[in-house]
N, C-alpha and C positions, 0 to 999 in steps of 0.2 A: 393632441391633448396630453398633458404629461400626466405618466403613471402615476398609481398610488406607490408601489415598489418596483425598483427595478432591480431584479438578480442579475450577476454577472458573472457568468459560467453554465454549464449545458451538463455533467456529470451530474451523479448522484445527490449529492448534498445540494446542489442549485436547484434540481427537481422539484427535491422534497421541500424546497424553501417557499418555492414559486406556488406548489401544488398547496400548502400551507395560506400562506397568506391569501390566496384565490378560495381558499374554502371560507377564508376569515373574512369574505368581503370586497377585499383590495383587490384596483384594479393591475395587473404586472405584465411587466415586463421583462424579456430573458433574453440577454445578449450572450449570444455561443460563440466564440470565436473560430470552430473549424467550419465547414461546408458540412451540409446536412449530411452528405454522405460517410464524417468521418466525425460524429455530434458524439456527444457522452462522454469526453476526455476518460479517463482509465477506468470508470465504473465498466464500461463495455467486457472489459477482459478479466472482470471479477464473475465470483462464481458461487457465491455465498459470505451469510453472515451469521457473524459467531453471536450467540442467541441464549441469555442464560434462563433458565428452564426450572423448576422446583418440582415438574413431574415431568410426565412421559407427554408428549405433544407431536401430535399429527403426523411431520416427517420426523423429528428429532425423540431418538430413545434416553430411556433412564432420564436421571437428572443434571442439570448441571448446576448447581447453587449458586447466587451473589458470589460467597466467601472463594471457593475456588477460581471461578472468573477473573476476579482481584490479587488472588494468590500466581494464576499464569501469567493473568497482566504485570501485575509485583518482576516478576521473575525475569519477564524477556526484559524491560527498561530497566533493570537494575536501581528500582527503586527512584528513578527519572520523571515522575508523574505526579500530577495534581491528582491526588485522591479525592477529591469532591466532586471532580468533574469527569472522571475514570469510574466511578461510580454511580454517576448519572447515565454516561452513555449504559451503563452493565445493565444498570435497570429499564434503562429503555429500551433496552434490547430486547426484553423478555415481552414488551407488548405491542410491539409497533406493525407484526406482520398483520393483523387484521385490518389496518390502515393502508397497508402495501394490496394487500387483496384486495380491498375496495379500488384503487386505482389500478388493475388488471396485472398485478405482478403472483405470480403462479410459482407453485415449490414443488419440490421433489426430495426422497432421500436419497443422499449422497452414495456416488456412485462408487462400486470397491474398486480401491486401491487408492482413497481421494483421501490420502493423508490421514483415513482413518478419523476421520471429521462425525459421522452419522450422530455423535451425542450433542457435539458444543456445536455444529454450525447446520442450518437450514439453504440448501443450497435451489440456486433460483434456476427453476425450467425452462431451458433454452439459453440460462447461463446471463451474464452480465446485461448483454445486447439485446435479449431481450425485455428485460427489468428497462434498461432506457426509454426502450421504442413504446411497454406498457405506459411508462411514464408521460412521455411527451404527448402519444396520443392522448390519455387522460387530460392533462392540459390546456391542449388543443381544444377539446370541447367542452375543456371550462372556461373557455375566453379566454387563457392565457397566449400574450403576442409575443410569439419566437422571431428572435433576429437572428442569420446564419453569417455568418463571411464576418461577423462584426467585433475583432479585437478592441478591447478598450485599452486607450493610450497612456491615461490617464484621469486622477480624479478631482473634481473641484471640491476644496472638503475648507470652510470657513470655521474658524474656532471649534473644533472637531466635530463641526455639521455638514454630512453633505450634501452638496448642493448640485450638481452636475456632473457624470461621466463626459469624457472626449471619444468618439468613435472614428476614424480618419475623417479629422476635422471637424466633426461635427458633433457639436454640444447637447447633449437628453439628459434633461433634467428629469428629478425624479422627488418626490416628499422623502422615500426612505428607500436604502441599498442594502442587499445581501451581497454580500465578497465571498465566492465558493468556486475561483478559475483556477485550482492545482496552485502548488509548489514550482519550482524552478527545474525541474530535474532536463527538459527538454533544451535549456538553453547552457548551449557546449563550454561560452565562454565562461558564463558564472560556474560551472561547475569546474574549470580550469584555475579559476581564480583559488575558490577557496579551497583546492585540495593542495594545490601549489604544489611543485618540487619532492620526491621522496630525495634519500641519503644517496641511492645513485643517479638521479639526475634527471629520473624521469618522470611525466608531466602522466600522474596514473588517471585521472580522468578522460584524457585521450583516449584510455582503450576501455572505457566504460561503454555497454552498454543502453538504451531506454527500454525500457517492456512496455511504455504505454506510451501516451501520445504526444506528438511531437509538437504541438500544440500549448506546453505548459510551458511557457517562457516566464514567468515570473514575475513579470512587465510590474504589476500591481502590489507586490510585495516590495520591490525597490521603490516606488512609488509611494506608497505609505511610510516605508521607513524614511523618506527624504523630506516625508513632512510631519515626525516625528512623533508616527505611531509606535507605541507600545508594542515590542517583538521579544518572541520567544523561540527558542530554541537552535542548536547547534547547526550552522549549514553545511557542516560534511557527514549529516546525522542522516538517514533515508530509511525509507524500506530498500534492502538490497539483496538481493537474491545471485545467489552463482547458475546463472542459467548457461547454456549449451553455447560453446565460442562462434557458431557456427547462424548463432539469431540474425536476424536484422539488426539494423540500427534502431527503426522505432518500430513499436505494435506488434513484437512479435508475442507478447502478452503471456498467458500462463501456460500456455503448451511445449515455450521454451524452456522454463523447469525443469530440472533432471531430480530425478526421487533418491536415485540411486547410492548417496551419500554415506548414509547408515548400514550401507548392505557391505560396503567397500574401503578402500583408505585412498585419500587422496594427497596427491603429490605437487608441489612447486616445480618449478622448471628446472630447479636442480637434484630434483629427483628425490627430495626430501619431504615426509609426511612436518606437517605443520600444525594442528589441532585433535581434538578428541570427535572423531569422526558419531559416535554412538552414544553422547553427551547426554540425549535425553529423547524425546520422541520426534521426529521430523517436522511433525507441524509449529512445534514450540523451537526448534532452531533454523531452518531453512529458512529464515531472513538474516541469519548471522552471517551466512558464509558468502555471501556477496561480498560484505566488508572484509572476510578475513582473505576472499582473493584479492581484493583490490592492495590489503597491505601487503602482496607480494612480490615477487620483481617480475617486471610485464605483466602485473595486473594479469596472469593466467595461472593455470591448477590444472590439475587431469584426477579426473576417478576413475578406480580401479578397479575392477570387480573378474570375477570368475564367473562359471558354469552353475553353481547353487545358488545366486541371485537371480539369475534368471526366471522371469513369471512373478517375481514377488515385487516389482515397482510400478508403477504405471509406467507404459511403454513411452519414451520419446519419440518425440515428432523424425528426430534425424536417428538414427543406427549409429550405435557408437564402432569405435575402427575395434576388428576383431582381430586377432592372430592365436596362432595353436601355442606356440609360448610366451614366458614373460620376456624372454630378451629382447623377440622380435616384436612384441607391445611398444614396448619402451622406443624401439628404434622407429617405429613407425609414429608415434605421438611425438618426436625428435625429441627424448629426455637420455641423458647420457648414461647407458648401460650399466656401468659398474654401481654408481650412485644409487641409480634405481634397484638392484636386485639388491645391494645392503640392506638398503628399506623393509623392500618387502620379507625380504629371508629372514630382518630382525623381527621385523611383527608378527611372521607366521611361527618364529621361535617364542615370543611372549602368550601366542594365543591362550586361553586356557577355557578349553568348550564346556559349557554344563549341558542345560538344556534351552536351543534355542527356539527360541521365538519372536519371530518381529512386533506382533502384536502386544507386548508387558514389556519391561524393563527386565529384561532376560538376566544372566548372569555371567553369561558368555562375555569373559572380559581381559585382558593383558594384564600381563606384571612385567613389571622390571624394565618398561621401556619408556619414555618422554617423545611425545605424548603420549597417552596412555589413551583407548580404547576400553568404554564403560560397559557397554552394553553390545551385542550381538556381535563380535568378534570372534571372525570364526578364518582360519588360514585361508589367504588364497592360493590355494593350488591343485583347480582339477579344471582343464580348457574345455574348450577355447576360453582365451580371455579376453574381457572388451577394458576401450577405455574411452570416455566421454570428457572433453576438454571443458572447460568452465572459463568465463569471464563475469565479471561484475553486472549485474541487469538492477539499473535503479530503477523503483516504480514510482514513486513519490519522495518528496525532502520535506524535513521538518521544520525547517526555518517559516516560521509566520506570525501571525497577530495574539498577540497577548488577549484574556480575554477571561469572561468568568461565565458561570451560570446560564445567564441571558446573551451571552454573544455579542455583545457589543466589543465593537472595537474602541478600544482605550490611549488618550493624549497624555501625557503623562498622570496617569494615574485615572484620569478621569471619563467615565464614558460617556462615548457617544450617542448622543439621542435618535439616532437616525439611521446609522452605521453599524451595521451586521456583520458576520462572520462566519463562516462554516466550513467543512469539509479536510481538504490539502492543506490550507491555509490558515488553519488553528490545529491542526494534529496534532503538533508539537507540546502543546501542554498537556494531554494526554501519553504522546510518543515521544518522550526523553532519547532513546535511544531504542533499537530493537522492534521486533514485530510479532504477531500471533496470528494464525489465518482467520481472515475473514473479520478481524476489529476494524478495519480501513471502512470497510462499507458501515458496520458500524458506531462509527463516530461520523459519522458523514449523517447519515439517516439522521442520528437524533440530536443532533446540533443543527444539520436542516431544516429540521421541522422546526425547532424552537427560534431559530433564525428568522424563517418567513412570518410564523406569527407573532413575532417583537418587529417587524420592518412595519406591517400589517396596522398595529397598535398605534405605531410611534407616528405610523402615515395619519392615520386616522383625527391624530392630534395636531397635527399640522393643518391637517385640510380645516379643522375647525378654528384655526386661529385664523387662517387665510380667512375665511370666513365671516368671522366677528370683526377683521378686519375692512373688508370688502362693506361689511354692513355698519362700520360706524361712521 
């Protein structure tokens, strides 16, 4: 019998679309394309959501108001964002977790060392994976029908109505669709494509990284744009993070993260610092510096740190390589010695220490040197010293569906009555550029939900023409 809605995607934002429209009534359906054992595409490896607050609330202290939310948001896009819709997610942030709670998703406060998160973000008990498994069981016994193994091919969409998904080969039709199956980031070729060639010759998405699932091929987003949906945003634009050179290829998710950024200065492969390492607090930069390794040559970096960093980052998964000096650092990270001690000799000569502290924007900061070093510079030199190698880890790209308020997806200019959108796959007007921790699940949640109950609505109007039709 065909559904009232059919979602397609198994992540967060498809959850919440499904859990939605199933509360609304409609009958749904949810086509995952991994096997159940690898279901949730990168909601799994998330760990909280950034939550704005106007008091003190249960796991989350102090407050975090609208106007500041919009000000870090402001800050990391560079000004990249639909403010209407940047501000819907902010507000709906502040009330959705009691909704979350009812479908079995459980919170905790943030654990020390987590980026220093405990005010702006509610982080979830048991972590990503389990917010899914809450989710899907919920589902489960609201009647919602999970497909596993079932990639959609493509979509049958008549004067921008849709009318049928393809599943290998097989046609499910549907009164109305949610589109919430990730970004492209998993699929090697398109990401080859549009980073194309740097100036010496190399293909820098080759040595990219995934942090999440391998699963997000894009399929649907090429698909749409082929039949002239309404898209936005830049596709060499992502969430990018300089995680550990040493990850997987896919899933090796947020444990691959090195914190140690801000504590240390980091090097290119010809031994030269490249950025303002202490720019501002970790959690408002550590999506930048994925892209600023990827603009370097071999897409690789090394962070550097000393003996008075130690204890004060969350511990990586891998041990970074130690040695008792910096020459023999250097030669064991293979960065060539004389380059590198200039570096470091020059920045521990600009240092100029006040009082540090990681926790404020300290004052401990460099003079006289390019780049400069803002905040918690303080000389490396008391061993052993480590260094932790970094490449490019994308978790999601921004290239997706154009879109407004109600989530429809839009044919030039005009929306869809039928056709939804949510999650990876609309970020992009929200995420111009840049990232804040914990807004991904954020725009996901409440473009989800408002997703499933417009698929919900717009099914329900169809079923009654069918109807009047059937009866005249």
């Amino acid at each position: 019998m065909k559904p009232d809605v059919l979602v397609i995607g198994g992540g967060n934002a498809a959850l919440c679309a499904a859990l939605m429209a199933r509360e609304a009534g409609a009958s749904v359906l949810l086509l995952e394309a991994a096997p159940k054992e690898w279901r949730g595409g990168n909601s799994v490896h998330t760990r909280n959501l950034r939550c704005m607050h106007e008091e003190p609330q249960d796991v989350l202290v102090e407050t975090y108001p609208e106007e500041e939310y919009w000000q870090d948001l402001l800050k990391v896009t560079g000004g990249q964002t639909d403010e209407k819709l940047a501000r819907l997610v902010i507000r709906a942030s502040s009330s959705c977790r009691p909704w979350m709670r009812k479908h079995g998703v459980h919170f905790q406060p943030s654990l020390s060392g987590t980026l220093s998160l405990s005010r702006t973000n509610a982080f979830f008990m048991g972590g990503g994976k389990a917010l899914v498994n809450a989710y899907y069981r919920s589902a489960e016994q609201m009647g919602v029908q999970i497909r596993y193994e079932s990639p959609v091919e493509r979509l049958e969409i008549v004067d921008g109505q849709f009318r049928a998904a393809y599943v290998k080969g097989e046609r499910i039709e549907a009164r109305a669709c949610v589109l919430a199956c990730g970004g492209f980031e998993s699929n090697r070729a398109w990401l080859r494509e549009v980073w194309g060639q740097n100036s010496e010759g190399e293909w820098p998405a080759d040595n990219f990284l995934i942090r999440g699932t391998r699963y997000n091929q894009g399929i649907l987003i090429k698909d749409l744009q082929a039949q002239g949906a309404d898209m936005i945003g830049d596709p060499t634009q992502s969430h990018c993070v300089a995680i550990d050179a040493r990850a997987p290829l896919y899933d090796g998710g947020i444990t691959t993260r090195l914190d140690c950024v801000s504590l240390g200065v980091v090097l290119n492969r010809h031994g030269l610092r490249f950025y303002d390492e202490g720019e501002d607090f970790w959690p408002k930069r550590y999506a930048i510096w994925g892209r600023l390794v990827a603009l370097q040559s071999g897409q690789i970096a090394h962070c550097v740190i000393d003996s008075k960093a130690i204890g004060r980052f969350m511990p990586p998964v891998f041990p970074g390589l130690k040695a008792d000096t910096l020459p023999e650092l250097a030669q064991k990270i293979g960065l060539p010695v004389e380059p590198f001690m200039q570096s470091i000799n020059a920045y521990n000569a600009a240092c100029r220490v006040g009082n540090f502290d990681h926790t404020v924007l300290d004052d401990c900061h460099t003079e006289g040197i390019t780049p400069a070093k803002t905040h918690w510079a303080r000389p490396i030199d008391i061993g052993p010293f480590y260094a932790f190698s970094l490449r490019p880890g994308i978790t999601f790209t921004y290239l997706g569906m154009k879109t407004d308020e109600t989530t429809a997806v839009r044919f030039a200019g005009v929306a869809s009555n039928n056709l939804f959108v949510a999650g990876e796959m609309m970020a992009g007007n929200v995420l111009g550029k840049g990232y804040t921790a914990g807004v991904g699940m954020s725009i996901g949640t409440a473009f989800g939900r408002i997703a499933g109950t417009g698929a919900a609505q717009a099914a329900f109007k169809l079923k009654n023409l069918e109807q009047q039709r059937a009866a005249a």
